[in-house]
Every structure is written in C-alpha cells, then in structure tokens.
N, C-alpha and C positions, 0 to 999 in steps of 0.2 A: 723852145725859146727860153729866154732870161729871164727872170724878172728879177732888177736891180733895185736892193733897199736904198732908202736913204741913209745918210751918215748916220749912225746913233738911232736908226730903228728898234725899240725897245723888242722883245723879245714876242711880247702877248700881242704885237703886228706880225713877225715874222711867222709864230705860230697860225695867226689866222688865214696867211695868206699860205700855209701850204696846204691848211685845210681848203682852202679855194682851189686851187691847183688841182687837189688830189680830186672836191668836187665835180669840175670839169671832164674826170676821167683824161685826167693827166699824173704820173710818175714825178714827184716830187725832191729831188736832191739837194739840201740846205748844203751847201759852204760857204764856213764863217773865215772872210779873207782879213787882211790885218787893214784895209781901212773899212770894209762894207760887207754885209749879207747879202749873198745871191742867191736865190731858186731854181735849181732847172726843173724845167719845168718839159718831161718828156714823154714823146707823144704824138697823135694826128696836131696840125698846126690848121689852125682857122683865125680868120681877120677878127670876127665876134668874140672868137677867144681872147686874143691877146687885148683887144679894146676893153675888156671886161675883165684883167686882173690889173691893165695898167690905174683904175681907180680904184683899186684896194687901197686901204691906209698903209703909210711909211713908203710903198712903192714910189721910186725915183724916174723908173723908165724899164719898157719892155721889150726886148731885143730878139730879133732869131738867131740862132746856132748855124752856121751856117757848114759847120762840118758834120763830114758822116756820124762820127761817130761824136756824141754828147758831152758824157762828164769829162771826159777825159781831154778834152778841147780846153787853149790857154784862153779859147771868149767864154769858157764859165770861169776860171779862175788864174786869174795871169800871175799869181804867186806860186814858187814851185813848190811841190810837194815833200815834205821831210817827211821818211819812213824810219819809224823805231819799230827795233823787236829785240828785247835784250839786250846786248852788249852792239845790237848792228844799230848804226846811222847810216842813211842815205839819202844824198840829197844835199840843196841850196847851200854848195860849197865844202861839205864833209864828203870824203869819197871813203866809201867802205870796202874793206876788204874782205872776202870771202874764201877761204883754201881750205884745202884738205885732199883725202883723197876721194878718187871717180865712186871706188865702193868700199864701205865698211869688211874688211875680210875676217878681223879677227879683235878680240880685246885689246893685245899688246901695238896692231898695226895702228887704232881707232886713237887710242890715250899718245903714242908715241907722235902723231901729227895732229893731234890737238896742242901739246904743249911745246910742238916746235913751231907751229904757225902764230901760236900766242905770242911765244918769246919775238918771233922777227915784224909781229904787229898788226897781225891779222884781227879782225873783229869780228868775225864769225865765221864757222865751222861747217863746212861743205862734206858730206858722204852718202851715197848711194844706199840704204837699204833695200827698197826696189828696183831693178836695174833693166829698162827696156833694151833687149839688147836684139840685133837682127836676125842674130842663129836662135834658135832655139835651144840649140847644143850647149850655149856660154854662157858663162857665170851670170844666174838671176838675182843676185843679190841674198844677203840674210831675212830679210824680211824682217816681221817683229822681232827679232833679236838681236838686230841690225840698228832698227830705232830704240831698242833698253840701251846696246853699247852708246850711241847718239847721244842719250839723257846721259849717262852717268858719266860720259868725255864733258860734258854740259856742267855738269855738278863738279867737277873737278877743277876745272878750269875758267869756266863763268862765261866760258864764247854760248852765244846764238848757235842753235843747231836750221841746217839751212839741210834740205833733204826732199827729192822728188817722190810725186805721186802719182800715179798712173791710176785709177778706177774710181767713180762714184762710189763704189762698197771701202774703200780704201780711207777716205779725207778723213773721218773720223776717227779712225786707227792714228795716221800718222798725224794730226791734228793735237793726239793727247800727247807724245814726247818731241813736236820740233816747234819751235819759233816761227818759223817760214818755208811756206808750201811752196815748192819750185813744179811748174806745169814746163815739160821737155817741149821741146821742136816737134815731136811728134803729136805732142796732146793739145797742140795750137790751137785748133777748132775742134777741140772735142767739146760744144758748148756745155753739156752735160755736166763736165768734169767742171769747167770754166765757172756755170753757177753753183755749184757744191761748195768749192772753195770760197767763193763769193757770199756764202753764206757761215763760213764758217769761222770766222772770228780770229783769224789770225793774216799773218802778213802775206804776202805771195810774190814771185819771182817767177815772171812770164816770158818762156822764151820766146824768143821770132822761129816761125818753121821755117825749113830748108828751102821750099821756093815762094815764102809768104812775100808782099807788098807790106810794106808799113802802113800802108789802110787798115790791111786785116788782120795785122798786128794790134792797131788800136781800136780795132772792134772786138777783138777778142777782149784786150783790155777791159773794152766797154759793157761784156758781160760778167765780170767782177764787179765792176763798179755797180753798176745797175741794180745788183744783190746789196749794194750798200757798206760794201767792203773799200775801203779809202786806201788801203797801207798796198798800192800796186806797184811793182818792179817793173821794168820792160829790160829784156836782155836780149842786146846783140851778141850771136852767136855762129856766126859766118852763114852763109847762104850759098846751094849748089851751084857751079859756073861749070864753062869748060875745062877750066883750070884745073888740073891734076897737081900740081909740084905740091899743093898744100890739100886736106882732107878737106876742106870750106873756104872760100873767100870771104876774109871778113876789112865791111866796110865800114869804116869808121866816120862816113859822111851821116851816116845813119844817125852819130849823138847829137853832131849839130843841127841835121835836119827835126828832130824828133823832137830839140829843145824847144824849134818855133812852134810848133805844133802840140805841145804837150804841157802839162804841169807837172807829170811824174816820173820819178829821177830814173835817168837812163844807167844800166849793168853793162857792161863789157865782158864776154868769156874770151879770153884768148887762145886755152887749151885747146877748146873743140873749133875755134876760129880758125885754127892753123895747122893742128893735128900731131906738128914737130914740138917736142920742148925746146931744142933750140932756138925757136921762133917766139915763143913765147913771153921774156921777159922783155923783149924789144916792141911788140905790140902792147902790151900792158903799157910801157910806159909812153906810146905815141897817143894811146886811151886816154888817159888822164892827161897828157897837153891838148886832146880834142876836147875836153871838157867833161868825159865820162863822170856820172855821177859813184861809180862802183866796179871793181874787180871780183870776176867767181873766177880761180886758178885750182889745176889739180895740181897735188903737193904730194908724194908719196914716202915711206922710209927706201925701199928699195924698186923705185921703177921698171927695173929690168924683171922685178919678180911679181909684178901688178897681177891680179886678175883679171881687171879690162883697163885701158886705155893706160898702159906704161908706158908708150911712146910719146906720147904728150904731157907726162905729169914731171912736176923739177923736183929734184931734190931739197932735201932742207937745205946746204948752203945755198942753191940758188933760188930757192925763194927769199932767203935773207938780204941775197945781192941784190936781187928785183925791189925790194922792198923799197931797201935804200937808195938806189934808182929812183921809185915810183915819189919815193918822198921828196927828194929836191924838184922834181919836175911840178909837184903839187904848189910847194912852196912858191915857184918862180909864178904862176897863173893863178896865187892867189886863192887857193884849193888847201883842205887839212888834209891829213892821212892817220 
C-alpha cells in the first residue's frame, strides 16, 4: 500500500511514519515526488493495518498498489525517473545514448571507439569485459583487464562506462571501475544477481529476457529496487518469435506500453533487437519517435574483424549518420540528445 503525505509534511512526520510502517513488519520505500512524500509501504496487506497508519501525523490518505510488482509502479510515483551516472542521463525528455563495442578486445580497439562515439555524441560507453557467450569455445571477454581498459577509455574521455555482469562473486569487482551494471537477457531472473546489484550502490541497466513478459521484466526490476537502489534502466532488447529474417523481434510497443506502467526510463538496444547493422540505425531512430528514454548501439573500428557480434555493430561513420538522424527525430517530439 501508499501511504500519501500531505503537502509540506515536515520531515520528523515522514521519518515517524516509516518507523511505523517498518513497525508493522512492513518494507518501507520513501519517494520524495516534486509535489508530495509517499511511502510504500510493502508487504502482507491487512484492513487493521492500513486504518492504523492512515492516523499517523502528516498522512493525507492510504491507498493499495494494485500492481504486481510495487516500487516500480507509476501509483507510487507518477513522476518519471531521471537516472544519472557520470556523463549518462536518462529519462523525463533527455535520451541517452550508449555505444561502443559488444567486447573490449584490445587497448587501441577500447580508446579508438570511445573517442569516436564521443565525437558523434554519445554519452556513455558500452563494452563487454565479461562476455556470456553460447559456445563455450567464443570469445569470454577480457575480464579485469577489460574493465582497467573501461576506466582509463573513462579517464580519457569522460563517457560513463556502462558494462555487463554475470555472477554474485563478480558486482563488487565490476562495481569498482563502471558507472552502470548492465544485468543481460540471460541473468533476468537470476534474483540473486538482481539483489547484489541492488545493493550495491551504483546505477543498473536491466535487460528484458528473450521470452520474458513485461510483468517479470518489472519484477525483476522490483528486486533492485526493493534493495533500495533507485537509479533502474529497463531495456528492450527484442524478444524470441518465429521470425528468423532478424536474430530478435524487437517491439517497440514495449516503450509506450512500459511508460503507463512505470516511472523508470525505458533503453532501447537495436543491435541485438535486429542482429543486421543494417537494420540498425532505422530502428534507433523509430525508438526515439516511440518515446524511448535511451539507445545501447554496438559501434565497432572494424566490424568485419569483431570478436563477437560484427554483424550487428556500425561503423564509426554510421553511427555518426544515426546520430544525426536520432537528433532531429528527438527534436521534432520534443526529446534532447
């Protein structure tokens, strides 16, 4: 349930009435919105209960949540969510963009598409250190070596390192050199992983899995949040169909639909949405006239010489052309880049 402050509920109310909540043996979530304090207040639900926080002081009115999943519902906070982490914004009108390439291979590959995805306008810096890949046989990524090149493309250029983690033993490793934990398709409901990161103090970029519902998209969500981590991504990144001609079917009713239902800003991947680069900068830019809050694109120097996923990553000129694409389409709906 809610419980909704009144306007200009002083603080030492707010404070008392999450002590009350938490009393109850209720899960406490303060969001402070741009006109009111709300509480959620999460938990077994009883009539006793909510008639017994609706007379705490400053309390306006006490409501139930009526979706599955809680904080991440727009009836606790109908203001969207603006995520910062370094140089990224996302969210309520800023669309971020995220490129680089699928995996960190080398120093000279790492610095040469940081400073070309800066120059065409990128705001932060996507690369693979860890790399779940299906064979065992394929490229697993650098590893810590992978996130030192991350930090010092980072130090050089001033982009947000944005970079996947796969393991509980892991978040604190990659925690110390990236801006934002990106949880794959794969590690959807690995809740384990989901409250680690939720605990750990940095931003996150949560994919949709390949045959996830947008329910259990937003409950995965739900367990970041519920750790008390506020700075949450939700990324469309196409979902399995019959469809062959493309590697994913990606559906872009997902931003709109996610927008009623959500406070926190919707990612778009088009790489892995589509699996062709040619497909690529035309989806990006149909994202951002659906209202996407952010672009993740792989970007690489030499595609045809990638280690994983060359077939989907653009060039530096055509991320520059996409770019300039992506920005007048922003412009026209009222959207930055």
């Amino acid at each position: 349930m809610i419980v909704v402050m009144k306007h200009g509920a002083p603080q030492d109310q707010v404070d008392h009435m999450v002590s009350r909540v938490e009393g109850l043996g209720l899960k406490a979530h303060v969001i402070v919105g741009t006109e009111r304090t709300v509480i959620a207040a999460i938990g077994e639900k009883r009539e006793e209960t909510r008639q017994s926080l609706e007379s705490g002081p400053g309390v306006a009115e006490v409501v139930p949540i009526l979706a599955p999943y809680k904080v991440a519902s727009v009836e606790v906070k109908p203001e969207p969510t603006v995520v910062k982490a370094g140089s990224l914004t996302v969210g309520k009108g800023t669309v971020g963009m995220i490129a680089g390439p699928c995996s960190v291979e080398s120093e000279e590959q790492i610095f040469k598409s940081a400073h070309a995805v800066k120059a065409a306008g990128a705001t932060a810096l996507r690369g693979g250190a860890f790399k779940p890949r299906t064979s065992p046989y394929s490229f697993q990524g650098m590893k810590e070596e992978g996130l030192k090149l991350l930090a010092a493309a980072r130090e050089e250029t001033g982009l947000a390192v944005v970079t996947e983690v796969m393991s509980t033993d892991d978040v604190e490793l990659v925690a110390e050199y990236a801006d934002v934990l990106q949880i794959g398709a794969r590690n959807m409901q690995n809740y384990r992983l989901l409250e680690a990161v939720g605990g750990c103090g940095r931003a996150v970029l949560l994919k949709r899995g390949a045959s996830a519902t947008l329910d259990e998209l937003l409950l995965a969500a739900e367990y970041i949040l519920n750790e008390g981590n506020a700075n949450v991504m939700l990324c469309e990144r196409g979902i399995r169909t019959f469809e062959s001609h493309t590697r994913f079917t990606l559906p872009l009713a997902t931003v709109i639909y996610l927008h009623q239902k959500t406070h926190l800003p919707i990612v778009v991947d088009p790489s892995h949405g589509t699996g062709h680069a040619n497909l690529v900068p035309e989806m990006a830019v149909a994202s951002v006239a659906a209202g996407a809050d952010g672009l993740i694109v792989e970007v690489h120097p030499e595609p045809e010489n990638a280690m994983s996923d060359g077939y989907q990553s653009l060039t530096f000129d055509q991320f520059g052309d996409m770019m300039a694409r992506c920005r007048r389409v922003a412009e026209a709906v009222d959207r930055t880049m």
